[in-house]
C-alpha positions as CSV (number, residue, x, y, z in Angstrom):
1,X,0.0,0.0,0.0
2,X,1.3,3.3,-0.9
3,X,0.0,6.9,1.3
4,X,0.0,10.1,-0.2
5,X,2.5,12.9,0.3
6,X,2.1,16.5,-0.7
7,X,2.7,19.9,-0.2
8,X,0.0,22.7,1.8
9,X,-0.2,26.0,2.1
10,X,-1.6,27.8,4.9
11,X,-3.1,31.3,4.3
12,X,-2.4,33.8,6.8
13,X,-3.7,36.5,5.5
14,X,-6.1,39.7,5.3
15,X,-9.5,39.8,3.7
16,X,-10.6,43.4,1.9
17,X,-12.1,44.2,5.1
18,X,-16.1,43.6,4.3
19,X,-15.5,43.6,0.7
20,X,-16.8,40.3,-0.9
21,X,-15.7,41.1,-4.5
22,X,-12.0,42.0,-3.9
23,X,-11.7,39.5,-1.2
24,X,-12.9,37.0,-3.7
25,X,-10.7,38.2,-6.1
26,X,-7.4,38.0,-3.4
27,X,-8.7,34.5,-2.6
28,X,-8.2,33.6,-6.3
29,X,-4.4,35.2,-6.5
30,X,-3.4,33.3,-3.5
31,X,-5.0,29.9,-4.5
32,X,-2.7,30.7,-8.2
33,X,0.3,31.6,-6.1
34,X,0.1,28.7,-4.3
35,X,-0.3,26.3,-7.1
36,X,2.5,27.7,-9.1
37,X,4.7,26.9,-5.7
38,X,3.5,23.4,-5.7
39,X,1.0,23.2,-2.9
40,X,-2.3,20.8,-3.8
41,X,-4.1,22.3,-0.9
42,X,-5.0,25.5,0.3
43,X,-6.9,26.6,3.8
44,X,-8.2,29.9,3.7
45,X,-9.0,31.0,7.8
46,X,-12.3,31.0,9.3
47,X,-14.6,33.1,8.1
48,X,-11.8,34.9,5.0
49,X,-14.8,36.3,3.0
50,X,-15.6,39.1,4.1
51,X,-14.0,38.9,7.5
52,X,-14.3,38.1,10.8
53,X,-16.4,40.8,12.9
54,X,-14.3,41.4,16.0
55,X,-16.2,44.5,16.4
56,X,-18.4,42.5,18.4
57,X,-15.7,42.0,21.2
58,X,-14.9,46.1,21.0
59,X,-18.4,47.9,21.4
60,X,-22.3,47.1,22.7
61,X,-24.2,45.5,20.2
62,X,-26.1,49.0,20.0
63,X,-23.1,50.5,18.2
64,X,-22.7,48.1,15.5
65,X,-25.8,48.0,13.8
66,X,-24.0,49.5,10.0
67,X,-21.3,47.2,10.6
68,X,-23.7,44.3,11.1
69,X,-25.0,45.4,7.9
70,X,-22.2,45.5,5.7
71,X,-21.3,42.0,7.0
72,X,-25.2,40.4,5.9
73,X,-24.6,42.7,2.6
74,X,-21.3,40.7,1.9
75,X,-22.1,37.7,3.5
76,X,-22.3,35.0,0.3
77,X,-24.5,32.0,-0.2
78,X,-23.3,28.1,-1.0
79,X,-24.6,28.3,-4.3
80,X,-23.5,32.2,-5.8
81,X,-21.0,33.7,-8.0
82,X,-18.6,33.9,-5.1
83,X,-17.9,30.6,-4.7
84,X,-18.4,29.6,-8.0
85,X,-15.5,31.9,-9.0
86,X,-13.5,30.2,-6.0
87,X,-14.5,26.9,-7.4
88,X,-13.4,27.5,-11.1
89,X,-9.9,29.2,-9.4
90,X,-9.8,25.5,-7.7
91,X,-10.6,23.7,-11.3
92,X,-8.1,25.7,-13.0
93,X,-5.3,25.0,-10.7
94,X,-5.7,21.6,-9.7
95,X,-5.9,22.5,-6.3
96,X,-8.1,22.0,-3.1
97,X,-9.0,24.7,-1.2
98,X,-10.8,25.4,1.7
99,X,-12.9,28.2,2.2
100,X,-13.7,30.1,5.2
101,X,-17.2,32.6,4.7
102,X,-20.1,34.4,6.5
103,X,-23.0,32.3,4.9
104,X,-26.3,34.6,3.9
105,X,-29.6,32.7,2.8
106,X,-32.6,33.5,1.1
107,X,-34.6,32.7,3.8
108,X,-33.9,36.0,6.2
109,X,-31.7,38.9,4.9
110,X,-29.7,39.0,8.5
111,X,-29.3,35.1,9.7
112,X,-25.3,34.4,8.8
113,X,-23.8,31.1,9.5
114,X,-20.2,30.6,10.3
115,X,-19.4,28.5,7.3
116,X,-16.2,26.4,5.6
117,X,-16.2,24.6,2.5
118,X,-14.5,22.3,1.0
119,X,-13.4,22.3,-2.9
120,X,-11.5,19.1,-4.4
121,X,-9.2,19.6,-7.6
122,X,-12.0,19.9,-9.7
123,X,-14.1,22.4,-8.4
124,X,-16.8,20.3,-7.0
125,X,-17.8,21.0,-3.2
126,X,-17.0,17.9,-0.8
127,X,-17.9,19.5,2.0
128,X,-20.1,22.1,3.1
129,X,-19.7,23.2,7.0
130,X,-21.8,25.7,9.3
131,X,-20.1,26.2,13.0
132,X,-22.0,24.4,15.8
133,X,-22.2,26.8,18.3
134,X,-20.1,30.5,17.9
135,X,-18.3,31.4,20.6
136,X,-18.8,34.1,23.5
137,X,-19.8,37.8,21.5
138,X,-19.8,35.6,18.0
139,X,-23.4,34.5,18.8
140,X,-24.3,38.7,18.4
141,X,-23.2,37.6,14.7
142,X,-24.0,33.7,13.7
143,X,-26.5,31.5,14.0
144,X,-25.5,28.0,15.5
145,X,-25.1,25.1,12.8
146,X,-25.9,21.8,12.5
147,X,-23.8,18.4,12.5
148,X,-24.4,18.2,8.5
149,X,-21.0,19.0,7.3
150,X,-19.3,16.9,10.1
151,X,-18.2,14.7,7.6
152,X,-14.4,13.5,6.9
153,X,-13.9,13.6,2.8
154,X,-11.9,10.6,1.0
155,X,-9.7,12.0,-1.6
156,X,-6.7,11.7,-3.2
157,X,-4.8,13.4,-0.7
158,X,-6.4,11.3,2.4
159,X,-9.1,11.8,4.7
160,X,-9.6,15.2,5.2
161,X,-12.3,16.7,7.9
162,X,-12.2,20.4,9.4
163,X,-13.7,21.9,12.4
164,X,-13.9,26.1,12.5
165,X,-11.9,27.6,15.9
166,X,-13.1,27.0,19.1
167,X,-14.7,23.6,17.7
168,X,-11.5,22.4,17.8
169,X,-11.9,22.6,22.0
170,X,-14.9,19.9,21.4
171,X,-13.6,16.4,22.1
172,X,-17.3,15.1,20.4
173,X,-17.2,17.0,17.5
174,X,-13.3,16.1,17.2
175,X,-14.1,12.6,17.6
176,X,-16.7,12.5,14.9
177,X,-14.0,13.0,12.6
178,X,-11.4,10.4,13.9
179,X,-14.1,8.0,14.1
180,X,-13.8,8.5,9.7
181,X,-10.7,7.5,9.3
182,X,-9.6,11.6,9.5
183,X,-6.2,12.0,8.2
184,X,-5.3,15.5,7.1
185,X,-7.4,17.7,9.7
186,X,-8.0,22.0,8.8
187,X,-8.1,24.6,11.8
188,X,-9.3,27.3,10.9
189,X,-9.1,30.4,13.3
190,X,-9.8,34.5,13.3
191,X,-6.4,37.0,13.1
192,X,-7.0,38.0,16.6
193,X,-9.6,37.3,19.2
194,X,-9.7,39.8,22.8
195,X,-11.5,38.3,25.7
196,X,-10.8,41.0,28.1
197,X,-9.4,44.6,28.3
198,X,-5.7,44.0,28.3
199,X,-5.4,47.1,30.8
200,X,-7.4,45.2,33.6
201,X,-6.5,41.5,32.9
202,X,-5.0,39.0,31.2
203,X,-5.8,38.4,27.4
204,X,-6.8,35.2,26.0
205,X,-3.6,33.8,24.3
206,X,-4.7,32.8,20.7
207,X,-1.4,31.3,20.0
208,X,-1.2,29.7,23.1
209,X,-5.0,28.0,22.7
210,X,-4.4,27.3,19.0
211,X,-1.2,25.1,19.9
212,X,-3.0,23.0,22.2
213,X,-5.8,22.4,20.7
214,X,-3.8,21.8,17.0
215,X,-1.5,19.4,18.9
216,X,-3.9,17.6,21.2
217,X,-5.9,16.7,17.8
218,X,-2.8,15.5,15.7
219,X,-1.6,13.4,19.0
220,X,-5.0,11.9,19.4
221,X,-5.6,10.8,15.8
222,X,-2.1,10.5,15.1
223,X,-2.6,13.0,12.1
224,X,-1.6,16.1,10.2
225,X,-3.6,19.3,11.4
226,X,-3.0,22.1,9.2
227,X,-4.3,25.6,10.8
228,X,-5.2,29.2,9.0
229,X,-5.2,32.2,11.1
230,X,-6.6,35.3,9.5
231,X,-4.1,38.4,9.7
232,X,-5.6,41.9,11.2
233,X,-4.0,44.2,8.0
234,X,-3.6,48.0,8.9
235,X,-6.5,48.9,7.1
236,X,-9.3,46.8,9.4
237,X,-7.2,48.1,12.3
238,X,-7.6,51.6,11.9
239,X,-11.2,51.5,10.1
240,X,-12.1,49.8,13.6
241,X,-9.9,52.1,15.7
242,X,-11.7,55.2,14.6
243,X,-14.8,54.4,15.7
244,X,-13.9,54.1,19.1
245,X,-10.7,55.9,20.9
246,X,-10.4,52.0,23.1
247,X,-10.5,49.5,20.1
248,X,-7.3,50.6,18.9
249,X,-5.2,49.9,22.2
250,X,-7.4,46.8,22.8
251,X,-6.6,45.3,19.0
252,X,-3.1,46.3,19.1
253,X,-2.8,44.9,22.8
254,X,-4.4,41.4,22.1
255,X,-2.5,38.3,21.1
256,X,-3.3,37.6,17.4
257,X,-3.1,34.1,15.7
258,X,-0.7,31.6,14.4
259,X,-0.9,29.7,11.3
260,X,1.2,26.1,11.5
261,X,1.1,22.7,10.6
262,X,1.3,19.7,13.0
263,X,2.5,16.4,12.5
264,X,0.9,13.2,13.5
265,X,2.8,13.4,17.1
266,X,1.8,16.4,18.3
267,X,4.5,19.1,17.3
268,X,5.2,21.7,14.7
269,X,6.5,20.4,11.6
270,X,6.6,24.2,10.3
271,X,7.5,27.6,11.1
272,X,4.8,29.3,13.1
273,X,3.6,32.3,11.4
274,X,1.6,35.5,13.1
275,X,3.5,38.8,12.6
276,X,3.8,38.8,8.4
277,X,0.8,38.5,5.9
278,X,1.8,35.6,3.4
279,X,1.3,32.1,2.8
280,X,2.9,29.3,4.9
281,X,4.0,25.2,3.1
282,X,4.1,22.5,5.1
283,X,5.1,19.2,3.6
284,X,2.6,16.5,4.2
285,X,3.1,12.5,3.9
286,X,0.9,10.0,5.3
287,X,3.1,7.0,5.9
288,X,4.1,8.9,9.1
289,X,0.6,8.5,10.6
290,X,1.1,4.8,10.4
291,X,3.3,3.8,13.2
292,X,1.9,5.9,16.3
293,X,-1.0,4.0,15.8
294,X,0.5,0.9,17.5
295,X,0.6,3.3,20.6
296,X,-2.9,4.9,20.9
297,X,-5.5,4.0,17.8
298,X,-8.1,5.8,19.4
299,X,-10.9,4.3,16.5
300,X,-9.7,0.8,16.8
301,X,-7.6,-1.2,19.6
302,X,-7.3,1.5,21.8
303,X,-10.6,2.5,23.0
304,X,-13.5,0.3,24.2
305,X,-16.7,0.5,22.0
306,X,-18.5,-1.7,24.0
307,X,-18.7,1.3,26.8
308,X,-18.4,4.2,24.9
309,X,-21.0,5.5,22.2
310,X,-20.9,8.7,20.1
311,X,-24.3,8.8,18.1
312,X,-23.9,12.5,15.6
313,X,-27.1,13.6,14.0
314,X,-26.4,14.9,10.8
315,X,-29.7,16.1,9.9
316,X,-29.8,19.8,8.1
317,X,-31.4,22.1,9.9
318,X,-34.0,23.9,8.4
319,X,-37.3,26.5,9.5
320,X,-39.6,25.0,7.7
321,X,-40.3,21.3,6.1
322,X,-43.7,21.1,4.3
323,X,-44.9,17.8,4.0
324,X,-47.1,16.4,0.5
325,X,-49.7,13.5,0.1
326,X,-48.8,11.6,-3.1
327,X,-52.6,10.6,-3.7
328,X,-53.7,14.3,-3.4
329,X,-54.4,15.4,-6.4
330,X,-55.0,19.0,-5.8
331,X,-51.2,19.2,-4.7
332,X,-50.5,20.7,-8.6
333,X,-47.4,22.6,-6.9
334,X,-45.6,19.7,-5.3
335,X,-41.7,19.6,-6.2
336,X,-40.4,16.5,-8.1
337,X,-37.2,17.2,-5.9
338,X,-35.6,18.9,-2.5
339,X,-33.6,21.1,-2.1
């Protein structure tokens, strides 16, 4: 049996702050970029198009209502010309690429998921993710997902499955994906994330968490977990920083996030990068996730199935499911398919 070995890149990098179309357009630059430097995987961070909204960690709710706004005005849908464009990008290059977005829908002009999906070579989506539950002030932005796109995708590469920031700190949701054979795992994590007021306590170390988490998952599945922090550019810093005389020594106070790969025992197998904008390789070759399993195969001899039972419901959520009678003949309207 042979395992596949290749090379990743991890994008650390800005978004055009709220700005779907040139955001969409940088996304495609970095995916050629990478390509032309031999990478057959891309990660994008969590939520790249338009950007993350860490406003709602610097003001009240009551202050953000434009910025709210512009995010549901940018925020893209699964099926639109955003990702269609990212998707051609993907077919063009030969390259996979995973994309972190604010998901709009049809249904209400201000619901937004937390959303990642997944591209293979050929532009085709594998893999279409909403965030279970956002974290602390995100939940003033996203609606909680569902355990649909908890699904690990075979492809030439391996078995890859992703998990959006803090669902990384879920040992169920993490589990869910070993239990698929996971092999290549993507983190995907904000450029910066403040928990306090750096003045009065302690910040939440982003780095810090990301490492832990990022290691505890490649240690426990014995596999490669390749992580995309966002980068806060200049431009979002000040744009926030002028609306309120505190956001600017919070931001510039507040640890920001790392971008690194981890090998199959738990440790960096790249450089860790946070301070520069750019894209980060990391080679990648399965055959190494072969021997730690003799130590600790958590989805085979080393766990006990007969006492422990994970049961995921992978249903899609949904407001509204309308029901038909087949024998009703007045039901002129009824779909031949769902949607």
């Amino acid at each position: 049996m042979t395992y596949p070995s290749f090379k990743a890149a991890m994008a650390h990098v800005a978004p055009v702050f709220l700005d779907k179309d040139a955001t969409v357009d940088k996304a495609c630059s970095l995916i050629r970029e990478a390509a032309r430097n031999g990478a057959e995987l891309i990660v994008f961070p969590e939520t790249y198009i338009p950007a993350f909204p860490v406003w709602c960690a610097l003001q009240a709710p009551i202050h953000n209502h434009d910025l709210f706004c512009e995010l549901a005005a940018n925020s893209i849908q699964i099926d639109g010309p955003e990702l269609a464009k990212i998707a051609e990008t993907a077919r063009e290059c030969e390259l996979f690429v995973s994309m972190g977005f604010n998901e709009g829908t049809t249904v209400s002009s201000g619901c937004i998921w937390n959303s990642n999906v997944l591209f293979d070579d050929a532009g085709n989506i594998m893999c279409h993710h909403r965030k279970i539950v956002p974290t602390f002030y995100e939940k003033l932005i996203w609606a909680p997902g569902d355990g649909a796109g908890l699904e690990v995708c075979p492809t030439r590469l391996g078995r890859v499955g992703m998990l959006i920031c803090g669902e990384n700190t879920n040992p169920l949701a993490r589990f869910a994906l070993l239990a698929q054979g996971e092999q290549v795992h993507l983190s995907t994590y904000p450029p910066v994330w403040p928990s306090h007021d750096p003045a009065v306590h302690e910040n939440y170390d982003l780095k810090n968490a990301i490492l832990i988490r990022a290691g505890a998952h490649s240690f426990e599945g014995k596999l490669f977990n390749l992580v995309a922090a966002g980068y806060l550019d200049q431009n979002a810093r000040d744009l926030l920083a002028k609306r309120d005389k505190e956001a600017g020594r919070i931001l510039d106070a507040s640890p920001r996030g790392i971008s690194v790969a981890i090998g199959p025992g738990g440790t960096p197998i790249s450089e860790i990068m946070q301070a520069d904008e750019g894209l980060l390789y990391a080679d990648v070759d399965l055959s190494s996730c072969v021997e730690p399993k003799q130590l600790h195969d958590l989805v085979g001899g080393y766990n006990r199935f007969d006492i422990f039972q994970l049961t995921v419901d992978r249903t899609a959520q949904r407001p509204i499911r309308f029901q038909y009678r087949d024998d009703d003949p007045t039901d002129v309207d009824k779909p031949t398919f769902q949607s």
